[in-house]
Every structure is written in C-alpha cells, then in structure tokens.
C-alpha positions as CSV (number, residue, x, y, z in Angstrom):
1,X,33.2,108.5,-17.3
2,X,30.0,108.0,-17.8
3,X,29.1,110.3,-20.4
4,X,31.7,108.7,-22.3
5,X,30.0,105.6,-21.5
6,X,26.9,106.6,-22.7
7,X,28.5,108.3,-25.5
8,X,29.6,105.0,-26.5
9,X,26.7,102.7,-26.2
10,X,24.9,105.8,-27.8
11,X,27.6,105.0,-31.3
12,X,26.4,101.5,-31.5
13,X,23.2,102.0,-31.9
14,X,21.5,102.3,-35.4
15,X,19.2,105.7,-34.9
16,X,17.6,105.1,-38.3
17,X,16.5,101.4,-37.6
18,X,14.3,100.0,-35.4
19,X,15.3,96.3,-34.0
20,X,13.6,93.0,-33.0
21,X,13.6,92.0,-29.4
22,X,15.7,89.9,-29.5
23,X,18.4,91.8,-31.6
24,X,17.6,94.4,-29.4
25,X,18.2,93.0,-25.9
26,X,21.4,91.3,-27.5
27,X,22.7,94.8,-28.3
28,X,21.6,96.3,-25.2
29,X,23.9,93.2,-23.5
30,X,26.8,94.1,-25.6
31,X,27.0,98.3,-24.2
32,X,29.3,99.3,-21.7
33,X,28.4,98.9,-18.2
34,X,28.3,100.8,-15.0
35,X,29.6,99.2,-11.5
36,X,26.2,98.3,-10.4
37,X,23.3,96.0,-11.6
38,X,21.0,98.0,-13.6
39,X,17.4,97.6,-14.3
40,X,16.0,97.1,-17.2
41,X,13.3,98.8,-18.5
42,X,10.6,99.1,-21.3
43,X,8.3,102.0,-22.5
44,X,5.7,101.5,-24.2
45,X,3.5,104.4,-26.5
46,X,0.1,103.6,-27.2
47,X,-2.2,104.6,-29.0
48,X,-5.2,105.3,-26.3
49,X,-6.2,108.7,-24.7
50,X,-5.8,108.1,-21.1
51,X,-8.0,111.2,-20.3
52,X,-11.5,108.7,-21.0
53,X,-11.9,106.3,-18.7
54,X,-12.6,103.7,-21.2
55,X,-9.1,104.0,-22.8
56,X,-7.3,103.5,-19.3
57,X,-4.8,100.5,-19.6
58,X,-3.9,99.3,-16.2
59,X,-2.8,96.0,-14.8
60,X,-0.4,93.5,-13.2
61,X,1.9,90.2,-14.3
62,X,4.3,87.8,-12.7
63,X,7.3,88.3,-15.0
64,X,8.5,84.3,-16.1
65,X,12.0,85.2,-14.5
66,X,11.0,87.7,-11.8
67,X,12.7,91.6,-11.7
68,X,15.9,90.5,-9.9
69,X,16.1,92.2,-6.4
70,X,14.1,91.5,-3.4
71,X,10.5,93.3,-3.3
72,X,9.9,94.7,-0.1
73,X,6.3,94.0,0.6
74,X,3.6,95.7,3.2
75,X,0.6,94.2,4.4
76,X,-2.4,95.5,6.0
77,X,-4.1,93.0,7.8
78,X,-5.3,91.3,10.9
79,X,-5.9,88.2,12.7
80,X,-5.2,84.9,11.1
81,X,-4.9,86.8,8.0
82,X,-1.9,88.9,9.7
83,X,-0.3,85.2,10.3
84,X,-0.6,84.2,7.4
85,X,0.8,87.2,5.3
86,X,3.9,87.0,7.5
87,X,4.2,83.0,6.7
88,X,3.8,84.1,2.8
89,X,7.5,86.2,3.6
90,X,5.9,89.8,3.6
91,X,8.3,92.3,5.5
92,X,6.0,94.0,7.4
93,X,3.0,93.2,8.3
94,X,-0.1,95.7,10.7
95,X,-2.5,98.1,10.9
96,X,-3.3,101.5,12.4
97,X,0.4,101.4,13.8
98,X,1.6,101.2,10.5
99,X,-0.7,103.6,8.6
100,X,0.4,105.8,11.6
101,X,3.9,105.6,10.6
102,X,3.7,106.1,7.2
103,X,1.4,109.7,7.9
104,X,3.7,111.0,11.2
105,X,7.2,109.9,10.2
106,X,6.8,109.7,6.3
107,X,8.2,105.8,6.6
108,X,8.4,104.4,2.6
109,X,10.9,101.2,3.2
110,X,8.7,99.3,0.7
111,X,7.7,98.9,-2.7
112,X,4.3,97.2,-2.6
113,X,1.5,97.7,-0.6
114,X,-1.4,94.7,-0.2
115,X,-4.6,94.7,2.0
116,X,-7.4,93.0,3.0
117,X,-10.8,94.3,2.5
118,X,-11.8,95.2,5.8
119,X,-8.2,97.4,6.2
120,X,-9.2,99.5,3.3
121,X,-10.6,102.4,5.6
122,X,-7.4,102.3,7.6
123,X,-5.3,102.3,4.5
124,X,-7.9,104.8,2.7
125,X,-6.5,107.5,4.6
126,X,-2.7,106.8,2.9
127,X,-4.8,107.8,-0.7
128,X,-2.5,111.3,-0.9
129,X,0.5,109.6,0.0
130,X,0.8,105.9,-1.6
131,X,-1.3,106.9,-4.6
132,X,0.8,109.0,-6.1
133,X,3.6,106.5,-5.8
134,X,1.2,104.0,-7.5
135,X,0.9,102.2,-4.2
136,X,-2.3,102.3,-3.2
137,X,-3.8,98.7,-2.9
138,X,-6.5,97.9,-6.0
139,X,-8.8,94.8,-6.3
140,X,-8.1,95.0,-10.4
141,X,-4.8,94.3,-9.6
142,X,-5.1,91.8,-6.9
143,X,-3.3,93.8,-4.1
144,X,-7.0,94.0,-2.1
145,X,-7.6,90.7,-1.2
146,X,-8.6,88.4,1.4
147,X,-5.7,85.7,-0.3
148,X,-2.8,87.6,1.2
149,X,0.1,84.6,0.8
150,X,-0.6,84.5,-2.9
151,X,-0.6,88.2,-3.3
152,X,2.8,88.3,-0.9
153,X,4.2,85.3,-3.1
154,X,3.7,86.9,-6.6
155,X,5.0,90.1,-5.2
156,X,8.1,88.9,-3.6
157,X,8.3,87.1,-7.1
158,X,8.6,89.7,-9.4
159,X,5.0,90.8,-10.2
160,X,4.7,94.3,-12.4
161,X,2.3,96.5,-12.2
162,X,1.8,98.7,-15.2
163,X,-0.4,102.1,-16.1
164,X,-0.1,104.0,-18.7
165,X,0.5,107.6,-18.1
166,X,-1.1,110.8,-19.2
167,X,1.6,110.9,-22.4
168,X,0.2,107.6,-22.9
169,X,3.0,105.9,-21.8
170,X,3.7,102.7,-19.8
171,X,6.6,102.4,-18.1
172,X,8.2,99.7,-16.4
173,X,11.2,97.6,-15.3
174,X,11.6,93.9,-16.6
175,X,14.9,92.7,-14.7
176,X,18.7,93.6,-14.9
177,X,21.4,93.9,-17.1
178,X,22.8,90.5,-15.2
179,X,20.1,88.6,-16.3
180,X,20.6,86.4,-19.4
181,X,19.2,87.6,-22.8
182,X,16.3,84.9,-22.9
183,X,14.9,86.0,-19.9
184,X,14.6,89.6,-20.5
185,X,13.1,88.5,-24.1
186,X,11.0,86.3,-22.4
187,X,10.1,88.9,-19.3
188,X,9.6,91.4,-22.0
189,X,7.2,89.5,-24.6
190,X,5.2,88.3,-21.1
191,X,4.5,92.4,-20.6
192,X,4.1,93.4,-23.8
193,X,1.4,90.5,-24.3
194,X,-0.5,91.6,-20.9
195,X,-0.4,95.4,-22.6
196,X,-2.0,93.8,-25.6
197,X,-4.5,91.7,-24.1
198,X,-5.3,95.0,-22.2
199,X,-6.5,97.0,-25.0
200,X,-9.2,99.1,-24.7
201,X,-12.6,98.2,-26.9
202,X,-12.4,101.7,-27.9
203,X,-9.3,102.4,-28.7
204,X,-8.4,103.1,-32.6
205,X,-5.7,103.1,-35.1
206,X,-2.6,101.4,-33.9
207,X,-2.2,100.4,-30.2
208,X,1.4,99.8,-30.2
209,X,2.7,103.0,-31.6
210,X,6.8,102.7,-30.1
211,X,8.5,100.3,-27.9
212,X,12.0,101.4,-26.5
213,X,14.2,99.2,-23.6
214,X,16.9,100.6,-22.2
215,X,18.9,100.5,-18.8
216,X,19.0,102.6,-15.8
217,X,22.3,104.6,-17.3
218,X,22.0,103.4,-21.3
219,X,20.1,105.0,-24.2
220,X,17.5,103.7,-25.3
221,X,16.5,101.0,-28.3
222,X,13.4,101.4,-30.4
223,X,11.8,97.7,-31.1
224,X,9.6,97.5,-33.9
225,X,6.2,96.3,-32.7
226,X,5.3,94.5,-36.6
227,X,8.3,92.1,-35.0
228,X,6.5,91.2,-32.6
229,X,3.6,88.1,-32.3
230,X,1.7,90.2,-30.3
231,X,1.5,93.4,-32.2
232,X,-1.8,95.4,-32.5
C-alpha cells in the first residue's frame, strides 16, 4: 500500500518543473495520505562549503505556527533557576542525576536539551552523546542561558534549530500534513528567511541552490528559490 501510495503522489508531480511555495505546499496537501500525522519537512542546498568555518550556517527560529506535537524539553539547572524552568513547563528538569542517566542507562526521552551556564561542565561530559544528535546546549542558539522560562517557552513552542550538513544541506521539519496550507507557507518562508539572513560573508555564487518539502512517507517537491522574496 504504500508504495502504491507513493507511486501515486510520485504521478502528480511535474519532474520537469519546479513550483512556488505556495503551489507547492498546495500540491503536497492534495497527495495521498498515510494513517498518521506526518511531518513536514524542507531541505535546503546551499551554496557554502561547510568544511571552513566561515561558511558554517547554523541557527534557531520560533516557527509563526509552531511544529505540531509537544517538544519534550530537558533542563540542566539549579536553584531558583531549577524552579523556574519547571514553572516555564520543561519536562524534566536536574543535574548530575540526570547527566548520570543519560551516560549509565542511555535515557533520550527528549528532544531539546537547555542549560544554564554554570551546568555546562556537568553537561560537557554528554559532548559524545547529545552532540551527535545535535543536542548539545549552544549559546548561538540560545539553549545556554541563564533565561531558562523563555528558552523552555520557545522550545515547547515550536522553535527549529537548523545546520547545514557536510553535503551542504539543511534539513528540517516545519509542521504536519494537518496543518492548514498558510501555515506551512508561512512556517516555511519564516525558515527560509532565517537561512537567508544567515549567509555567510564569504560565501559565493548562489546561496539558495535547491529547495525541496516533502512529508515523512511523500516524495519530494523542488520550489524554485527566484519565487521566492527572500532568494539569494
């Protein structure tokens, strides 16, 4: 069944043509669904080589209309900053008891990882197991910080973080297949326009080489980035 699904939103795409964002999100509506809620997602080419440090493109947004799902958020913390991450709604809130969990028992029942400053050499000791699940905490993209409720709140709320990988590629999810068209446009024009404002001085040529969305189970669409206000 679902290759024949697949099949089928494969047939009503146009291979040859590349599509507007909103002509493309309305199409994407229109395919044949799976049982469950899929994500949404965008991938993004650019033209930077990630290899130099100056051509890194890395950073985080609070999508307009959220990702859809609840977030489940960590927080590394103590003292009145403990109480206040858990008024701010984060799921789990500690310290050494926590990082000791995570390293003895392998425990990963959350997506996003935030901590104060003076946690950092508790969590530093997590680098070879939440980094390459790009959760290790970063100032640059607010998670280390001593304002813990708004970093919880925009978390819980549907904040991305995006980094392009060594193909030069950002990936990353901008809500589900439930939500209405608008909001995906809008969700995806908020990213794309972070990615843009995110270009490196150094980079050359064109930034915005290929743009596809696609769902969890769907093929993908190629948007033409000259469509798009933002373009570079």
């Amino acid at each position: 069944m679902a290759g024949k699904r697949f099949d089928s939103a494969l047939a009503q795409i146009d291979r040859d043509s590349m599509y507007t964002l909103t002509d493309a999100v309305s199409l994407l509506k229109s395919m044949p669904t799976p049982k469950f809620d899929e994500s949404i997602d965008l991938a993004l080419n650019l033209g930077v080589d990630p290899r130099h440090a100056d051509q890194m493109v890395r950073g985080a947004i609070v999508l307009p209309f959220g990702l859809g799902g609840d977030t489940r958020v960590l927080v590394f913390a103590k003292g009145e900053k403990e109480a206040e991450a858990k008024d701010a709604g984060a799921d789990h809130v500690g310290g050494e008891e926590l990082a000791k969990k995570i390293q003895d028992e392998g425990w990963m029942e959350f997506e996003r990882v935030i901590a104060t400053p003076d946690m950092m050499s508790v969590v530093g000791r997590l680098g070879k197991i939440l980094g390459p699940r790009g959760l290790m905490p970063n100032p640059k993209l607010g998670t280390v910080t001593m304002d813990v409720a708004t970093a919880v709140q925009e978390n819980k709320a549907g904040k991305v973080e995006y980094r392009v990988d060594k193909a030069g590629i950002i990936h990353a999810a901008i809500g589900k297949q439930s939500f209405e068209a608008d909001h995906l446009v809008e969700n995806a024009s908020a990213l794309i326009g972070a990615v843009v404002k995110a270009k490196p001085a150094v980079a050359k040529g064109t930034y915005l080489i290929k743009i596809t969305i696609s769902s969890t189970m769907g093929p993908g669409i190629r948007i033409d980035p000259a469509s798009l206000p933002a373009s570079a």
